[in-house]
N, C-alpha and C positions, 0 to 999 in steps of 0.2 A: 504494500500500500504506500503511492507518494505520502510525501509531507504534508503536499500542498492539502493531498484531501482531507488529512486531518487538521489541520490549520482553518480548511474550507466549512470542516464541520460534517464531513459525509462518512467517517469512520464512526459506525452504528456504537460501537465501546466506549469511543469520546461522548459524541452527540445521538443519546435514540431517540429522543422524542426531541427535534427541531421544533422551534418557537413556532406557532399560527404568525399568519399574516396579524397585523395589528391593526389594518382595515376592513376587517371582517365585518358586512354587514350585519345590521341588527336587522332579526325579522326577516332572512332571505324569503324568496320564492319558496325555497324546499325548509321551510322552519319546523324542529323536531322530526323531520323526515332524511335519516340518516344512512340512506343507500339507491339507488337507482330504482331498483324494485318498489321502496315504498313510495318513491318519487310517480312510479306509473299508478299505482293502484290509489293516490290518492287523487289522483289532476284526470283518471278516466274512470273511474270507479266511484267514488267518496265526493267531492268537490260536487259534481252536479243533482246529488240526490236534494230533494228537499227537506225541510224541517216537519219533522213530526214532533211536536214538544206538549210529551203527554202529562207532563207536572209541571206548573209552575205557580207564581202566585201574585201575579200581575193582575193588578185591577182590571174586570170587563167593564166597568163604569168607565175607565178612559180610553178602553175598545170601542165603547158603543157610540162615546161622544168626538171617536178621534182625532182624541187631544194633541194640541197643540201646546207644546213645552217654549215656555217664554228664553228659559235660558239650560246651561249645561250641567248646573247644579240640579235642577229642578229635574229635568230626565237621569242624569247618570248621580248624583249623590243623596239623593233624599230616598230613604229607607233603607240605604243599603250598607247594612253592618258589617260585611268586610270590610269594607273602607271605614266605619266609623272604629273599628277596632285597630286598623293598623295608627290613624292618625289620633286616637288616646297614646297608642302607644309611644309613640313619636314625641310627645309632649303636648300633642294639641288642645287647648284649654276649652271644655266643652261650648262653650258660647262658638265656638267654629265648626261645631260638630251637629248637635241636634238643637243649639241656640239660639237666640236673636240676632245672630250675625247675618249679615246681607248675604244675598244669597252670592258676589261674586266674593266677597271673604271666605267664603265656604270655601268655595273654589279651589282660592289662591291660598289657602291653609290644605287642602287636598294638594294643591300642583309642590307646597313643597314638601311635604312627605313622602310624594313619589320617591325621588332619588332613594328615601330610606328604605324605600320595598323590595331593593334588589335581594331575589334570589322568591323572594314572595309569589306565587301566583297573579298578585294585583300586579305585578309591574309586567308581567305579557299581557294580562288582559285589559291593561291601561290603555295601552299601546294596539294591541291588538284594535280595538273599539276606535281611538280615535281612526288608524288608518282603515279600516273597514265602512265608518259611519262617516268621515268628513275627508277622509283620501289624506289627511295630518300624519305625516311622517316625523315631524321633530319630536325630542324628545321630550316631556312635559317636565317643566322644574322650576323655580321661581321666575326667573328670567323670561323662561317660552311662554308663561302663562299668559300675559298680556294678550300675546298674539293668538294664541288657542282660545282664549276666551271667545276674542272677536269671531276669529272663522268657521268655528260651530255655531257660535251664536245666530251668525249668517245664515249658516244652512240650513238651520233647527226652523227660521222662518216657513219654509215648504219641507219638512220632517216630519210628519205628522205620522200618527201611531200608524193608522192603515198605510201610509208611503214605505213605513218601514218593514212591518209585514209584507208588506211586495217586495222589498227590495232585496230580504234574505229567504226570501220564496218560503215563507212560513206558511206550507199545510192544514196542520192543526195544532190548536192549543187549547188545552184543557188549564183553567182553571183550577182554586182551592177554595172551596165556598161553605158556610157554614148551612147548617138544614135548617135555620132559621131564616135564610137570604130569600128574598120572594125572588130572585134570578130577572130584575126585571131589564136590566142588564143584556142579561143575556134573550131577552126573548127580542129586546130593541134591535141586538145584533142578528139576531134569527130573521126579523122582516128584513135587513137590510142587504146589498150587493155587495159586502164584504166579500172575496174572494177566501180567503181563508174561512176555515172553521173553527168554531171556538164553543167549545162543551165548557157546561159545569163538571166538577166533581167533587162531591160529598169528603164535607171534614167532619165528621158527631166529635170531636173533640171533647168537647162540651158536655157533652152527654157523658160523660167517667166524670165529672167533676163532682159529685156527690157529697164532697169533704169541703167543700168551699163558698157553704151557707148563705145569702144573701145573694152572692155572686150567683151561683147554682140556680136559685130560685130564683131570679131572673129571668133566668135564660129560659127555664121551665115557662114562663109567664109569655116570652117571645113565641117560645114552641106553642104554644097552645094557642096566640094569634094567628100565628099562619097557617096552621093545621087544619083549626076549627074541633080541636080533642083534647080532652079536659086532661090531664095530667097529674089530677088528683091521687092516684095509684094506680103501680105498675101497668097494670093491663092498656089503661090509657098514656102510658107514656108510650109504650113499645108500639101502639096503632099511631101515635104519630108521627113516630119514628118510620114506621112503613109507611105511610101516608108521606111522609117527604123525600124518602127514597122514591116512592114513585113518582111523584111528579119529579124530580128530579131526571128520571129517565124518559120519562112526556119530553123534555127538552135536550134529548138524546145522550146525558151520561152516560157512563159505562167505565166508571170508575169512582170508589170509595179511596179513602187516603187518610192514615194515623200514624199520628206523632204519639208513641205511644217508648218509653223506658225499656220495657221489654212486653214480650207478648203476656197477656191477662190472663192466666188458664184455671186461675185458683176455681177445683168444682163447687158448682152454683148452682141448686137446679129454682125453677121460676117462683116457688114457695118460699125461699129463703130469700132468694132476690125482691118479692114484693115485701116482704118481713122489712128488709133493711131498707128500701123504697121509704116506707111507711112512717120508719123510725126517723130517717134524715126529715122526710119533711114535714114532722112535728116538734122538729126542732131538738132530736136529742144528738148526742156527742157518737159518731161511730169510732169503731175501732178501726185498724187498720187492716184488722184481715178482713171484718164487713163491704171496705172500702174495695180492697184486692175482690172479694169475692165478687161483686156489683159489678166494677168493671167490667170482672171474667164475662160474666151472664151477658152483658152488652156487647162486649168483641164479638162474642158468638153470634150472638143474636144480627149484628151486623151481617155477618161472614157470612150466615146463611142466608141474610136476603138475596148478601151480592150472590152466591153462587143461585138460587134462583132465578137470579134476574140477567143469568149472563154476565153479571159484573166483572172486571179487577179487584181486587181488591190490594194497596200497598199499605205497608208496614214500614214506619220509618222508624228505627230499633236506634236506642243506645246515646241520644241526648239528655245531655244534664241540663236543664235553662233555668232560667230566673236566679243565677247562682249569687246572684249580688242584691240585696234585698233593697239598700238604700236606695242604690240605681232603680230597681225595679219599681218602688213607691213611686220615684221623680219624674220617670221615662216611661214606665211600662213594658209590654215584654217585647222578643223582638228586635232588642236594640242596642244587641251587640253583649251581651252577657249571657252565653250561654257555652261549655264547652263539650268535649268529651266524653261519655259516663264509663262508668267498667261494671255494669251490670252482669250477672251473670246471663245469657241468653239461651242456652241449649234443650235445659230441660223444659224452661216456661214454653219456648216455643216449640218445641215436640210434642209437649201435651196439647196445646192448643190445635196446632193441624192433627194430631189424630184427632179430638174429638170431632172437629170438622169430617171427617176423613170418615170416620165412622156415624155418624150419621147420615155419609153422602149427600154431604154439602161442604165441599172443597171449593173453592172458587178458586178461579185462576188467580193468580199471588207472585206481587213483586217484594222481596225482603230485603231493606235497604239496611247495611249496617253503618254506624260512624265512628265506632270503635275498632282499627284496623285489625287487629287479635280474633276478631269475629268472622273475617273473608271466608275462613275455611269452614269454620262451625255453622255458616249459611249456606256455603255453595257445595258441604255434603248435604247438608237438611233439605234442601229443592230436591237431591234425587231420591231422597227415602217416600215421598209421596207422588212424582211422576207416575199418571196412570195410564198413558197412552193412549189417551182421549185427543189432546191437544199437543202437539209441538209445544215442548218449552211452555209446558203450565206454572209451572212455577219458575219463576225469576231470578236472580241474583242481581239484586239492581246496582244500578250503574255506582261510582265516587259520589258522595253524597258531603254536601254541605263543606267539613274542613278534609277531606276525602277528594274532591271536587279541583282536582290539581294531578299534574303529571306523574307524581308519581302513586298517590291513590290511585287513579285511575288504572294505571299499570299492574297496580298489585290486583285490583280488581278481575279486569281480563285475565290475568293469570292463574288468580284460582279456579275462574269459572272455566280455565280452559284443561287445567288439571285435571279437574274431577268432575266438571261436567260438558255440556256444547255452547259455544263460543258461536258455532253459527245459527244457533237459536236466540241467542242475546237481541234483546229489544230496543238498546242502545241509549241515547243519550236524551237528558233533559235539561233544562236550564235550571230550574229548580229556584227562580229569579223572584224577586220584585219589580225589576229594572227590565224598561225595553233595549235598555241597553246591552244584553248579555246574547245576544244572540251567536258571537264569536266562540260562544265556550262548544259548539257546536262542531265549529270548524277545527278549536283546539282537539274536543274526542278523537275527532275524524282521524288529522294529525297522527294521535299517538297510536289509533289504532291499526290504522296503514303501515307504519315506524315498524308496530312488533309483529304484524307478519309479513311483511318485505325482509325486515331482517333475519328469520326463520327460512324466508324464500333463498338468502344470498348465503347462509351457512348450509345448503341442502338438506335441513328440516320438512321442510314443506315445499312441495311440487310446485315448477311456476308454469301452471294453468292457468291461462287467463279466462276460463270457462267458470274453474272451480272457484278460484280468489275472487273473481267480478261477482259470483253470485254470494260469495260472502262477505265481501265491503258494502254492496247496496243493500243486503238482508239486514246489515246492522244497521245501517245508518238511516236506511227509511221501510223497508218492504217488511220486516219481522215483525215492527209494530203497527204499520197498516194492514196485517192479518191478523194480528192476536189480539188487537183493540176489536175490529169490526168495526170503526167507524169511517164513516163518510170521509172520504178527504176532498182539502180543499183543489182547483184549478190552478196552481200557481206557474 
């Protein structure tokens, strides 16, 4: 070997890993796409499917009126608690966060905490969004803000919610609505030439709060308006409960959805369940297994509407919220304090689907964890009740929430491709308040091209463009325009 080449740097003992260029774009064309292979399967495969976004939690009141967003705060930072989390973190002094500060303060206390989110999920999806939504390539930071302010602000002028739904060919979107909602909303958007489709779908949250008096009896008091069914006991809460499910499917649901710690299976049967009914709403103290118990009898009671009715039914498993009490009196929930849990999951949720299971009322079932330790204790659980009725009856659903980032995601598809089928996966949601997020779509897509192109280039996986093409479009649009059954829209 000359000298020269070692001096040069091309003696692999001297130098094996030579420096990157230091003009590496940020955001290339092929971003998170780390081989030729996954470069095809994402740009002919993935890239042209539309958006199917069967969870999310974007208002249909500003679907139906579609809103027009004065400025960038108001569409991209109002409710959205990832951002309101990073920029606590940062030191941002709440009056900039969910405060009386102007809405372009907001902003420009957002634009400077960017730089701190390197390595964070919000610093691609910052980025991501501005160049997707306004064609904004600079980077956002104190300095850039001025100018980012304006030229969204700009565009946001003709941005309007239905411009945007066109403009990332968004299908269908399901909603998160509570069985108290008269949906009038959504029947506005029912009469109108919205191109896209936009379903309710059932949150009874509310309905387990049993332990939460006043609050509880409330909601009982809403349920019985919209119902027109007295709530007095048991018998008449659960007819209203079926009474809102169904008109809920009058305006084509086909999907329930619970934020629920772990699955409720504590045994209940309907005698004991009206017992404790009876005792909460006379005002006496239940216990905590009363509580556990109530719920159970509810989940079920759910589960077997939806699988009558054809429904979904998702489970979102393993959130701790409201973990900051003072926050939560001053703000409410929702707003950025909520983290983690390490619930136990395995048993609750095994009892729960066999009792389903044995009754034969299983409904199709998406099981979202947020406790990454749980990937694998879900994605065996889906196949101990697959009955071979449905493709991919049961789910493992997608990164959820702080999950909801590359390499969640990644851990995601990996178990389900372990231990179960990967091309049954129903694929990606936004899971948003924000119309702004419709990028995380393209992020899924991305990483999920990434890990089977690069399974394609190590000779893992056959590169059939037959086999691959029908498994990049299955996930990203076709698996859940079958297993929903709903309408899609024209996009």
């Amino acid at each position: 070997m000359a000298l020269a080449d070692v001096h040069n740097g091309t003696d692999p003992l001297v130098n094996p890993h030579p420096a990157p260029p230091m003009n590496k774009p940020f955001l290339p064309e092929n971003f998170l796409l780390s081989t030729p292979t996954s470069e095809k399967l994402y740009f002919e495969f993935a890239q042209p499917q539309p958006i199917f976004d069967y969870h999310c939690h974007i208002p249909p009141s500003e679907i139906a009126a579609n809103q027009h967003f004065e400025n960038l705060t108001q569409i991209w930072l109002a409710g959205d608690h990832y951002k309101w989390r990073v920029m606590r973190a940062n030191g941002v002094p709440e009056r900039f966060v969910t405060g009386d500060a102007s809405d372009y303060d907001k902003f420009l206390a957002y634009a400077k905490t960017v730089p701190a989110t390197i390595r964070n999920p919000l610093y691609h999806w910052t980025h991501l969004e501005l160049r997707r939504y306004f064609g904004i390539t600079d980077l956002l930071n104190e300095d850039s803000a001025p100018r980012i302010w304006a030229q969204a602000n700009e565009q946001l002028q003709e941005l309007t919610v239905h411009r945007i739904l066109e403009k990332f060919r968004v299908s269908v979107v399901c909603t998160t609505d509570d069985p108290t909602d008269d949906l009038a909303h959504h029947q506005q958007i029912r009469a109108g030439d919205l191109p896209t489709r936009v379903y309710p779908a059932l949150r009874p949250d509310k309905v387990f709060a049993i332990d939460q008096g006043d609050a509880f009896s409330a909601w009982l008091e809403r349920l019985e308006k919209v119902s027109g069914v007295s709530s007095v006991d048991l018998s008449g809460l659960l007819e209203a409960v079926r009474n809102r499910h169904g008109f809920f499917g009058s305006l084509g649901a086909k999907l329930s959805d619970h934020g629920v710690p772990f699955a409720y299976s504590e045994p209940c049967d309907e005698a004991e369940a009206s017992a404790i009914f009876g005792r909460a709403r006379s005002g006496a103290q239940l216990s905590e297994k009363e509580v556990l118990q109530f719920r159970s009898f509810l989940l079920r009671f759910v589960g077997e509407l939806d699988a009558d009715a054809g429904w979904t039914q998702q489970l979102h498993l393993g959130a701790l919220r409201n973990t900051n009490r003072r926050r939560l009196k001053e703000f409410g929930p929702d707003t950025g304090y909520d983290s983690i849990g390490d619930w136990p999951q395995a048993e609750s949720l095994v009892r729960y689907l066999d009792q389903l299971e044995t009754a034969g009322k299983l409904p199709k079932m998406i099981l979202y964890n947020l406790n990454p330790t749980d990937n694998y204790v879900l994605a065996t659980m889906i196949g101990n009740f697959q009955d071979g009725s449905i493709p991919g009856k049961l789910q493992l659903g997608s990164g959820w929430w702080f999950l909801d980032q590359k390499e969640g995601m990644e851990w995601q598809m990996n178990a389900l491709s372990n231990v179960g089928l990967l091309s049954r996966f129903v694929g990606m949601l936004t899971d948003s308040r924000s119309f702004m997020s419709y990028p995380r779509h393209e992020y899924f897509r991305r990483l999920l091209c990434n890990l089977v192109g690069a399974d394609v280039e190590r000779g893992e996986i056959p590169m059939d463009e037959g086999l691959l093409g029908n498994l990049i479009r299955g996930i990203c649009f076709e698996n859940a325009k079958t297993y929903f059954g709903l309408e899609c829209g024209a996009v």
